[in-house]
N, CA, C, O and CB atoms as a CASP TS submission, in Angstrom:
PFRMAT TS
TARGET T0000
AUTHOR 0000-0000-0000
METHOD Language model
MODEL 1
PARENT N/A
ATOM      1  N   UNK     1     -16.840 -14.051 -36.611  1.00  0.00           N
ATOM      2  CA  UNK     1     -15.561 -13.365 -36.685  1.00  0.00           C
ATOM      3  C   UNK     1     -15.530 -12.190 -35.714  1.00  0.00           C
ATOM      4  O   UNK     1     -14.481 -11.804 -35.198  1.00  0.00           O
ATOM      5  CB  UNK     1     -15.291 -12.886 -38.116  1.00  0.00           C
ATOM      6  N   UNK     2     -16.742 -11.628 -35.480  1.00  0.00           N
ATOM      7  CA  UNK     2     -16.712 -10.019 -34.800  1.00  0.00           C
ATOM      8  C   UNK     2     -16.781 -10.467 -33.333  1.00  0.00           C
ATOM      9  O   UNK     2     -16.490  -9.666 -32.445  1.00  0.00           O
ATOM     10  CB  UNK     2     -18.211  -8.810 -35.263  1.00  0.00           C
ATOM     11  N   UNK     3     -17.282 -12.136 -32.962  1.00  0.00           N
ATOM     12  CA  UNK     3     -17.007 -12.626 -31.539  1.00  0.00           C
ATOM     13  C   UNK     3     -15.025 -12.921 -31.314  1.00  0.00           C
ATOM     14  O   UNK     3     -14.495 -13.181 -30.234  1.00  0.00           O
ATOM     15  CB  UNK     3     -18.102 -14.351 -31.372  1.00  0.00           C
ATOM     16  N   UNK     4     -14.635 -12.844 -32.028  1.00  0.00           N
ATOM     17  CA  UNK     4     -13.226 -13.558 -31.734  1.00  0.00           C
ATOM     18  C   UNK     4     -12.533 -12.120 -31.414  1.00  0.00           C
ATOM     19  O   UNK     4     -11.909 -11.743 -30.422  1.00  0.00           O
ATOM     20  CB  UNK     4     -12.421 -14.599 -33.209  1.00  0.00           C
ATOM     21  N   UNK     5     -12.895 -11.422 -32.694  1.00  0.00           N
ATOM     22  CA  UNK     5     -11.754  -9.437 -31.833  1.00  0.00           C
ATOM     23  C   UNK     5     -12.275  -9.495 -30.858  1.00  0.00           C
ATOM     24  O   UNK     5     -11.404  -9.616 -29.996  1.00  0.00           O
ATOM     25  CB  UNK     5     -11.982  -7.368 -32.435  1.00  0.00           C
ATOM     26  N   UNK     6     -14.012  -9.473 -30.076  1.00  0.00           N
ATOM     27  CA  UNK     6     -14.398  -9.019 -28.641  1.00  0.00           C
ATOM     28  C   UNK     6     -13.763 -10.126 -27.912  1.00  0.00           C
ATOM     29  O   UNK     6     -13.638  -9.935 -26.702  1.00  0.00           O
ATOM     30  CB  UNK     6     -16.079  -8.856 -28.302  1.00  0.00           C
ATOM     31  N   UNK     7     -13.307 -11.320 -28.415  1.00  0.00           N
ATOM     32  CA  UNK     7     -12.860 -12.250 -27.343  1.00  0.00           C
ATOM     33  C   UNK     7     -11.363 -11.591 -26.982  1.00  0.00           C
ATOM     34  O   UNK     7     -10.959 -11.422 -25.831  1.00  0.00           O
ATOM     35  CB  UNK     7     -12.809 -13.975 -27.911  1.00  0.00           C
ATOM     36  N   UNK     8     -10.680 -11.280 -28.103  1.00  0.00           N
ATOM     37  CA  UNK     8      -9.087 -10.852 -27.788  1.00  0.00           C
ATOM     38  C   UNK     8      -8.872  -9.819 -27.044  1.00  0.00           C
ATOM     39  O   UNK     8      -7.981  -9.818 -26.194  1.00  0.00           O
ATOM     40  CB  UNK     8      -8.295 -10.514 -28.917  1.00  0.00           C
ATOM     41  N   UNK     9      -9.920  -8.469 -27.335  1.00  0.00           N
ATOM     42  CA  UNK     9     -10.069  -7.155 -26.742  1.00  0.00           C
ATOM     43  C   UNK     9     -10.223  -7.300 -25.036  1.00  0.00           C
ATOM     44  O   UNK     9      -9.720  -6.730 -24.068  1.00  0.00           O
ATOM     45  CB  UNK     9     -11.428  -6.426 -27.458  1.00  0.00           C
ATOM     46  N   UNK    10     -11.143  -8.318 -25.232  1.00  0.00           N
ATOM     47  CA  UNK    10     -11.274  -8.736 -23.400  1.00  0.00           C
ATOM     48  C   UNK    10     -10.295  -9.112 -22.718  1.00  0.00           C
ATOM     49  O   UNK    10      -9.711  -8.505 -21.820  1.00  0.00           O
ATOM     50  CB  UNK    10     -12.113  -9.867 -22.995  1.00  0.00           C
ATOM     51  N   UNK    11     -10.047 -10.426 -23.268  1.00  0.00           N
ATOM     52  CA  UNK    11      -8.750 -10.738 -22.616  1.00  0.00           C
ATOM     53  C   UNK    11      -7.581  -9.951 -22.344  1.00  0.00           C
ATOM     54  O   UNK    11      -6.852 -10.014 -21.354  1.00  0.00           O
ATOM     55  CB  UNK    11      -8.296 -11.579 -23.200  1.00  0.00           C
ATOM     56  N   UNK    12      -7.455  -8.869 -23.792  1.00  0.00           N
ATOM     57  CA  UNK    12      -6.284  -7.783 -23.439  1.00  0.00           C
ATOM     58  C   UNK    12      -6.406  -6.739 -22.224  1.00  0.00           C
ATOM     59  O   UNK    12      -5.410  -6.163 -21.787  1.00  0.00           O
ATOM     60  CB  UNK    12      -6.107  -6.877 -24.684  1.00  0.00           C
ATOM     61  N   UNK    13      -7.651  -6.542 -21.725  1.00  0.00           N
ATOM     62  CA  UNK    13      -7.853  -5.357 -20.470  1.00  0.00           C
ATOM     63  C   UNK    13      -8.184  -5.802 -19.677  1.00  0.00           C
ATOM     64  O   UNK    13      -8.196  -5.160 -18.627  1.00  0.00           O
ATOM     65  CB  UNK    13      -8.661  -4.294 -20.467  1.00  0.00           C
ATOM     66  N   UNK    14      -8.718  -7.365 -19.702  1.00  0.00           N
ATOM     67  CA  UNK    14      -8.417  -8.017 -18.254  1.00  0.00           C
ATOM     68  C   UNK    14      -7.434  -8.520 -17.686  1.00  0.00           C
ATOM     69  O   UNK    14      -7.427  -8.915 -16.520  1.00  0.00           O
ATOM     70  CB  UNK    14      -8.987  -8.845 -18.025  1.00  0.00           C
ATOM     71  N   UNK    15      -6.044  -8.565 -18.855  1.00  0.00           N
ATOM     72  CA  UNK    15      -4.939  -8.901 -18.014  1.00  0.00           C
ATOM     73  C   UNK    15      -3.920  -7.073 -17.966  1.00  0.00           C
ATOM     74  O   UNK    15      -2.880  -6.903 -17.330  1.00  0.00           O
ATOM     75  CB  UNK    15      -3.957 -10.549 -18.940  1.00  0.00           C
ATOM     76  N   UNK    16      -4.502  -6.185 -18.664  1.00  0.00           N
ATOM     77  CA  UNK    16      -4.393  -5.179 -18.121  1.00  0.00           C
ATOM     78  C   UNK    16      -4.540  -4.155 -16.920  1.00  0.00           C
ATOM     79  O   UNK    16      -4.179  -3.180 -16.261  1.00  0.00           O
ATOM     80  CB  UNK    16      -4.632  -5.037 -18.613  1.00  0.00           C
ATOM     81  N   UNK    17      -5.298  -5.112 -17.175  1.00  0.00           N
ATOM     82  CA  UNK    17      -6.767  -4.223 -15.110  1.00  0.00           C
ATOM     83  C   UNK    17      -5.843  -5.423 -13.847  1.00  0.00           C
ATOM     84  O   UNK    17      -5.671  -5.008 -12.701  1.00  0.00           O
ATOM     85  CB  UNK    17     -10.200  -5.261 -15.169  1.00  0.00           C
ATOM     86  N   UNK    18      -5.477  -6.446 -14.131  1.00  0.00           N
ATOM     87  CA  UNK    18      -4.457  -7.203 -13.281  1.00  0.00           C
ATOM     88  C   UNK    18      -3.299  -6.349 -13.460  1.00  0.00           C
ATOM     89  O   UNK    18      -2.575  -6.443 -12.469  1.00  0.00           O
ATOM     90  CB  UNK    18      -4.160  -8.777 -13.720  1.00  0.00           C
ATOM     91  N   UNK    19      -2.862  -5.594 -14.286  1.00  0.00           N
ATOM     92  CA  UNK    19      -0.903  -5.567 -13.874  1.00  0.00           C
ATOM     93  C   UNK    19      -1.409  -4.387 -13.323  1.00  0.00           C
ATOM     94  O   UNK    19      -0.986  -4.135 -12.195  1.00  0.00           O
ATOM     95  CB  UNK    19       0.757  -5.440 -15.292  1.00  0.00           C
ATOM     96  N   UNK    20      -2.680  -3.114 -14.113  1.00  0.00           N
ATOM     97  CA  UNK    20      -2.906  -1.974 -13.237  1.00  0.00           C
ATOM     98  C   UNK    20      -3.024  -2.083 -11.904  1.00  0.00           C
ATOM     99  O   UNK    20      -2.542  -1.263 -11.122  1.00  0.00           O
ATOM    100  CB  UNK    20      -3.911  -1.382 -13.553  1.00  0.00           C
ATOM    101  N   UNK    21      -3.606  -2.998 -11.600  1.00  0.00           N
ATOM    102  CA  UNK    21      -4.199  -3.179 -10.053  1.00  0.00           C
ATOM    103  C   UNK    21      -2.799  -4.013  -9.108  1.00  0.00           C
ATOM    104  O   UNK    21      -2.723  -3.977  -7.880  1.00  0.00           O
ATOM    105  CB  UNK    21      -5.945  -4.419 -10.121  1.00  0.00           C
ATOM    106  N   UNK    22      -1.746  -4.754 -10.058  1.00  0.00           N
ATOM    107  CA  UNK    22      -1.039  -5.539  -8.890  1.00  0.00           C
ATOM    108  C   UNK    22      -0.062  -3.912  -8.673  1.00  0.00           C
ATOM    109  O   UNK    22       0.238  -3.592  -7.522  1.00  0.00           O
ATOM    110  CB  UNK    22       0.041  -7.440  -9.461  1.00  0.00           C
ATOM    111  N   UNK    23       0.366  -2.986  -9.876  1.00  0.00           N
ATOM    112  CA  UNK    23       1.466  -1.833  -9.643  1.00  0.00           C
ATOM    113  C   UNK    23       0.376  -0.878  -8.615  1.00  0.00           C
ATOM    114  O   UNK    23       1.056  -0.172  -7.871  1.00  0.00           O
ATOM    115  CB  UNK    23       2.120  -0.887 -11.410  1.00  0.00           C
ATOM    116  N   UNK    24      -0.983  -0.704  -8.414  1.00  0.00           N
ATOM    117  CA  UNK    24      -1.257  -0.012  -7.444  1.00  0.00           C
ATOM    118  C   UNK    24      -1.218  -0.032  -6.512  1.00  0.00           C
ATOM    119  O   UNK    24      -0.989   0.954  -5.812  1.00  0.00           O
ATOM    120  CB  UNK    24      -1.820   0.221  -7.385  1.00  0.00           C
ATOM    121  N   UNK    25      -1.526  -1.698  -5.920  1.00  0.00           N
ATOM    122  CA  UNK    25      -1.146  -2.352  -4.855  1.00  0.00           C
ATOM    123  C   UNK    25       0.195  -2.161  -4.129  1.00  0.00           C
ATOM    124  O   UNK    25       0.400  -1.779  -2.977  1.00  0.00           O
ATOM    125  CB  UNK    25      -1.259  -3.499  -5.195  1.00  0.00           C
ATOM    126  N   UNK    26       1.035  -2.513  -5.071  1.00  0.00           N
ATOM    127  CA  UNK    26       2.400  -2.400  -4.753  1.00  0.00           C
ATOM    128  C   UNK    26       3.004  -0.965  -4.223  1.00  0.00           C
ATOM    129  O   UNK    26       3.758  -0.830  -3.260  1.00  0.00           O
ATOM    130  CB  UNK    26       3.081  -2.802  -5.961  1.00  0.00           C
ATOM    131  N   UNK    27       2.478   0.112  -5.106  1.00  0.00           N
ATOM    132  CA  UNK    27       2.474   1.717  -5.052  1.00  0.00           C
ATOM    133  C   UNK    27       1.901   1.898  -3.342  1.00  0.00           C
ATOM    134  O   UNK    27       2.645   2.430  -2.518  1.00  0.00           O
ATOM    135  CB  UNK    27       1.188   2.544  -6.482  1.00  0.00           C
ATOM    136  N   UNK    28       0.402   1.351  -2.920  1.00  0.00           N
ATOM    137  CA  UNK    28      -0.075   1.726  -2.192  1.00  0.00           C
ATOM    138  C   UNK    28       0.929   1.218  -0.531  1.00  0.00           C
ATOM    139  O   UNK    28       1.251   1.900   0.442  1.00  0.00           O
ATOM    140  CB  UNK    28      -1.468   1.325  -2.597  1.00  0.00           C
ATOM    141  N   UNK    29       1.171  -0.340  -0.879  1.00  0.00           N
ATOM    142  CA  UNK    29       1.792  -0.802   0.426  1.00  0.00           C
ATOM    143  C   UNK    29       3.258  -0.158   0.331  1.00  0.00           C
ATOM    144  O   UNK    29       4.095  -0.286   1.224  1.00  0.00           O
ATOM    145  CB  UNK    29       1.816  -2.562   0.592  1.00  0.00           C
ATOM    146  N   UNK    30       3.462   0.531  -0.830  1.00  0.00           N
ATOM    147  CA  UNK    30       5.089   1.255  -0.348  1.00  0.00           C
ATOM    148  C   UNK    30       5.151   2.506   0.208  1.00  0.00           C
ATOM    149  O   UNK    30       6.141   3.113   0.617  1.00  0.00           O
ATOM    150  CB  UNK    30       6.098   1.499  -1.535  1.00  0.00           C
ATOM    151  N   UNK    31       3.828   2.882   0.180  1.00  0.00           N
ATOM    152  CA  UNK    31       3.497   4.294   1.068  1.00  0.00           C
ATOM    153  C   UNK    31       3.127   3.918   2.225  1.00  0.00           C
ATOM    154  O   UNK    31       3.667   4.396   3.223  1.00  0.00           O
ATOM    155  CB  UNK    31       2.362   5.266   0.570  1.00  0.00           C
ATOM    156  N   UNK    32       1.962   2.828   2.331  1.00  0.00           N
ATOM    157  CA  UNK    32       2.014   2.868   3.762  1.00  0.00           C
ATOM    158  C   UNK    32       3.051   1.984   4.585  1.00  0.00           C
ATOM    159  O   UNK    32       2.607   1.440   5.596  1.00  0.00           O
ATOM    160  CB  UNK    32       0.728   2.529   4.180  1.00  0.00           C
ATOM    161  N   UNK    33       4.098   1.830   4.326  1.00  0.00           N
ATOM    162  CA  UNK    33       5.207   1.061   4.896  1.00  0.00           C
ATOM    163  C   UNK    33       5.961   2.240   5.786  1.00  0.00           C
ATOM    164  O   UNK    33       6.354   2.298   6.951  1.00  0.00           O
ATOM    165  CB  UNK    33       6.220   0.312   3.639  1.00  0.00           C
ATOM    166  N   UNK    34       5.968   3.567   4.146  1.00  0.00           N
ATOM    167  CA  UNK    34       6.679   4.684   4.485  1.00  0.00           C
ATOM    168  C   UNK    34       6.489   5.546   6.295  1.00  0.00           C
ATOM    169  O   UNK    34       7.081   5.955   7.294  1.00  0.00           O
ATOM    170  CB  UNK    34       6.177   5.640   3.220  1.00  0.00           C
ATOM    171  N   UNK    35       4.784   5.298   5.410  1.00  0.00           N
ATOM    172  CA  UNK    35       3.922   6.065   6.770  1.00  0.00           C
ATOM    173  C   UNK    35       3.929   5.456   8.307  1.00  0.00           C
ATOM    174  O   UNK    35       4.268   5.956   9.380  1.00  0.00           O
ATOM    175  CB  UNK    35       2.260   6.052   6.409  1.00  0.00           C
ATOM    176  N   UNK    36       3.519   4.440   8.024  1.00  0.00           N
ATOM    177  CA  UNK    36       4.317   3.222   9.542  1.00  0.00           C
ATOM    178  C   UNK    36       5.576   3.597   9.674  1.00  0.00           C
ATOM    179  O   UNK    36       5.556   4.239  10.724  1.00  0.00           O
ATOM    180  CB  UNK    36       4.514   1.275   9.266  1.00  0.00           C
ATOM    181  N   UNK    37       6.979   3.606   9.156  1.00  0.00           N
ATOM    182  CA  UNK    37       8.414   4.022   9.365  1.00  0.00           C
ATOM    183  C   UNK    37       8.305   5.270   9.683  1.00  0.00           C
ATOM    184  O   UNK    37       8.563   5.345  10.884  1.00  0.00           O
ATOM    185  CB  UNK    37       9.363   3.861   8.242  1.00  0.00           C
ATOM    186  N   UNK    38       8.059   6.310   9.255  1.00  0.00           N
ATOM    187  CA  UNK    38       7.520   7.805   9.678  1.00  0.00           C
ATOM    188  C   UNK    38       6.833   7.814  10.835  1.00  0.00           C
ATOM    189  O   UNK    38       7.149   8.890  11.343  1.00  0.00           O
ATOM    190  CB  UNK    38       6.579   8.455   8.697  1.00  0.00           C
ATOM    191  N   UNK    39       5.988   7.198  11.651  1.00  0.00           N
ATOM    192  CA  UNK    39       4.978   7.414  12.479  1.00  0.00           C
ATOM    193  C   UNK    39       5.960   6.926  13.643  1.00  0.00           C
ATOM    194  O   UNK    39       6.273   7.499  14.686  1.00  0.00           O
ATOM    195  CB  UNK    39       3.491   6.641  12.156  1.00  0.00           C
ATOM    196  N   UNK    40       6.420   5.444  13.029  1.00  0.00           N
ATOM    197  CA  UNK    40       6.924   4.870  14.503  1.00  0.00           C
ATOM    198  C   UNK    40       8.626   5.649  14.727  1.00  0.00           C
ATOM    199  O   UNK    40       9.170   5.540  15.826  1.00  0.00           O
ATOM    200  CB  UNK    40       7.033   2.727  14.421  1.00  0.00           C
ATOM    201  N   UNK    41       9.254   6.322  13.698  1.00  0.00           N
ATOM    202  CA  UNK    41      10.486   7.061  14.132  1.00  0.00           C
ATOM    203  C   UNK    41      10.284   8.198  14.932  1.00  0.00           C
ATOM    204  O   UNK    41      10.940   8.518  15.923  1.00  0.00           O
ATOM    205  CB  UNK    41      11.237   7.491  13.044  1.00  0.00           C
ATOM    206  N   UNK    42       8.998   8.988  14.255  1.00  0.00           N
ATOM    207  CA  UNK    42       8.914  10.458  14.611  1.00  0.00           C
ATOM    208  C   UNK    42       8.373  10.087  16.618  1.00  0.00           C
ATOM    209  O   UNK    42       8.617  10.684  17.666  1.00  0.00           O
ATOM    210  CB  UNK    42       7.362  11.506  13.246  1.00  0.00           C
ATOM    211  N   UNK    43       7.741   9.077  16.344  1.00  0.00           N
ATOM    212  CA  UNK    43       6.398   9.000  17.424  1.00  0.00           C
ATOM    213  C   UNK    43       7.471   8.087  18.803  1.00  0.00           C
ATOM    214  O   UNK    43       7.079   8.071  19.970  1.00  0.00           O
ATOM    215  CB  UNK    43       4.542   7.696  16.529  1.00  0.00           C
ATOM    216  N   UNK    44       8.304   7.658  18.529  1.00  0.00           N
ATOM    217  CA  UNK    44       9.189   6.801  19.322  1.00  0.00           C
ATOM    218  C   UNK    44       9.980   7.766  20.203  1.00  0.00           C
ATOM    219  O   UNK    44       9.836   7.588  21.412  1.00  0.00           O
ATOM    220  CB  UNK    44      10.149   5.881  18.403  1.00  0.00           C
ATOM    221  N   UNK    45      10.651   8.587  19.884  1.00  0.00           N
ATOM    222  CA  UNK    45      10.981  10.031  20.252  1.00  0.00           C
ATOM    223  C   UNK    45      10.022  10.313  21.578  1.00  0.00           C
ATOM    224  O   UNK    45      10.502  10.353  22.711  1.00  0.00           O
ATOM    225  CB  UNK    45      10.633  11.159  18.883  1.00  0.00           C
ATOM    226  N   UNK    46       9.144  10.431  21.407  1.00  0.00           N
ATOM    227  CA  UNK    46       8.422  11.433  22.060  1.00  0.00           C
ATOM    228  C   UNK    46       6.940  10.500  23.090  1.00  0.00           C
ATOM    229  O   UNK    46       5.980  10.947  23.718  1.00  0.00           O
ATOM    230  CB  UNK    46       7.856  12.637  20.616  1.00  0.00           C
ATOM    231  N   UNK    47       7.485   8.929  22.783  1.00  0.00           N
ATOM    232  CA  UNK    47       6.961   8.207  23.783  1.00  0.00           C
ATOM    233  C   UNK    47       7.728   8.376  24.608  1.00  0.00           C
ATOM    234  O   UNK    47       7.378   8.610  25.765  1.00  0.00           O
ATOM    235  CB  UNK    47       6.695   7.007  23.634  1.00  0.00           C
ATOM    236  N   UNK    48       8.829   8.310  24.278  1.00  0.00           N
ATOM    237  CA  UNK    48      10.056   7.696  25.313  1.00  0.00           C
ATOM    238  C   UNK    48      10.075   8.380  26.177  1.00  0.00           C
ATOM    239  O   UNK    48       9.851   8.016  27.331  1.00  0.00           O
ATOM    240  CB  UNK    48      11.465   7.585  24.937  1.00  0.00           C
ATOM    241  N   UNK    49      10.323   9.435  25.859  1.00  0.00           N
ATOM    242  CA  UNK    49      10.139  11.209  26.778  1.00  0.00           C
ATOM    243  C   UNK    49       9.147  11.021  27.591  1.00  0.00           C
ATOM    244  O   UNK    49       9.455  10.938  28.780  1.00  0.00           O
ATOM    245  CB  UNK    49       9.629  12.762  25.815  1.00  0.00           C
ATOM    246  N   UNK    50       7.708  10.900  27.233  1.00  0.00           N
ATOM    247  CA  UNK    50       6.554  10.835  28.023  1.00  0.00           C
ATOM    248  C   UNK    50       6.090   9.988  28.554  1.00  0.00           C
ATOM    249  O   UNK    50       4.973  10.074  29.064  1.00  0.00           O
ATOM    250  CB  UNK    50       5.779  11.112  27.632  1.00  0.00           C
ATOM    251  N   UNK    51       7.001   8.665  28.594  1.00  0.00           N
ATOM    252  CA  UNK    51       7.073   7.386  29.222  1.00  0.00           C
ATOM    253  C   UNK    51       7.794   7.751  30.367  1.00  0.00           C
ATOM    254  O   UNK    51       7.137   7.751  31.408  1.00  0.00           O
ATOM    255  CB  UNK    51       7.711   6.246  28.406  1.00  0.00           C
ATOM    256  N   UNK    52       8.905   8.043  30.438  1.00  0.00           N
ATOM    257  CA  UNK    52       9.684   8.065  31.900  1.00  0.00           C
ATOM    258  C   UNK    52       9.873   8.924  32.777  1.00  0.00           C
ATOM    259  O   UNK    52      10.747   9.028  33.638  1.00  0.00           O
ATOM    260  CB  UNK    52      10.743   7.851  31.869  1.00  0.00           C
ATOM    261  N   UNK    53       8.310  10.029  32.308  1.00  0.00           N
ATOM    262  CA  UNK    53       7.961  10.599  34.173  1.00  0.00           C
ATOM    263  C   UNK    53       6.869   9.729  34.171  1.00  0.00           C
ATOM    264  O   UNK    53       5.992  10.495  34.573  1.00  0.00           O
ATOM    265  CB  UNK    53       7.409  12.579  34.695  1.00  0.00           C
ATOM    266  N   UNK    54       6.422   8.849  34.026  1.00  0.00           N
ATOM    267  CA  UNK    54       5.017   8.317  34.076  1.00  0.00           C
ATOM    268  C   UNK    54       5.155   7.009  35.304  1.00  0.00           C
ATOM    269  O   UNK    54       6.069   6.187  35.236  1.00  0.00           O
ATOM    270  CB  UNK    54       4.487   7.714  32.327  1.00  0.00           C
ATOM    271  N   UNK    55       4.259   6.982  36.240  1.00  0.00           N
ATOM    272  CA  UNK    55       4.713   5.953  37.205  1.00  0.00           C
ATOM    273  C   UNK    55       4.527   4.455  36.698  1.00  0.00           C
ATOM    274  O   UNK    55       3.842   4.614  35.689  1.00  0.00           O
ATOM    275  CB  UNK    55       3.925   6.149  38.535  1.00  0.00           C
ATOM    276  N   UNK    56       4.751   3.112  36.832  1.00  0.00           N
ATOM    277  CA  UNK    56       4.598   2.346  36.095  1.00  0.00           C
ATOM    278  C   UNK    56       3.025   1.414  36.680  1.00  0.00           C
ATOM    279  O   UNK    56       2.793   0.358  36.090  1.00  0.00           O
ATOM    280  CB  UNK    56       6.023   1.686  35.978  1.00  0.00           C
ATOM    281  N   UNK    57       2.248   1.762  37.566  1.00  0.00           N
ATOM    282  CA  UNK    57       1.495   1.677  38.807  1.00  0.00           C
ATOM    283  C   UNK    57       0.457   2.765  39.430  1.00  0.00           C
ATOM    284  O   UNK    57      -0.105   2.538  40.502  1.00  0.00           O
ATOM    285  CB  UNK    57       2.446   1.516  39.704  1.00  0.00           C
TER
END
């Protein structure tokens, strides 16, 4: 009987440690999406500028 609660208990925090881990995932690639959109707006600016005194040669 005391194997069947450790069987249920398991199963309950291993499909816990899956939804923790898919919402961190998700958390993590929506920051770095942010940070790529941030990098390439701020940083696009200021290629452009320093691209066209630059000879191409």
């Amino acid at each position: 009987m005391n194997n069947s609660f450790d069987h249920l208990d398991t199963e309950y925090y291993v499909e816990r440690a899956y939804q923790l881990r898919s919402e961190y995932v998700a958390a993590a690639v929506k920051s770095l999406v942010a940070r790529i959109k941030s990098a390439l707006t701020s940083g696009k600016r200021s290629t452009a500028a320093t691209l066209q005194g630059n000879p191409a040669h």
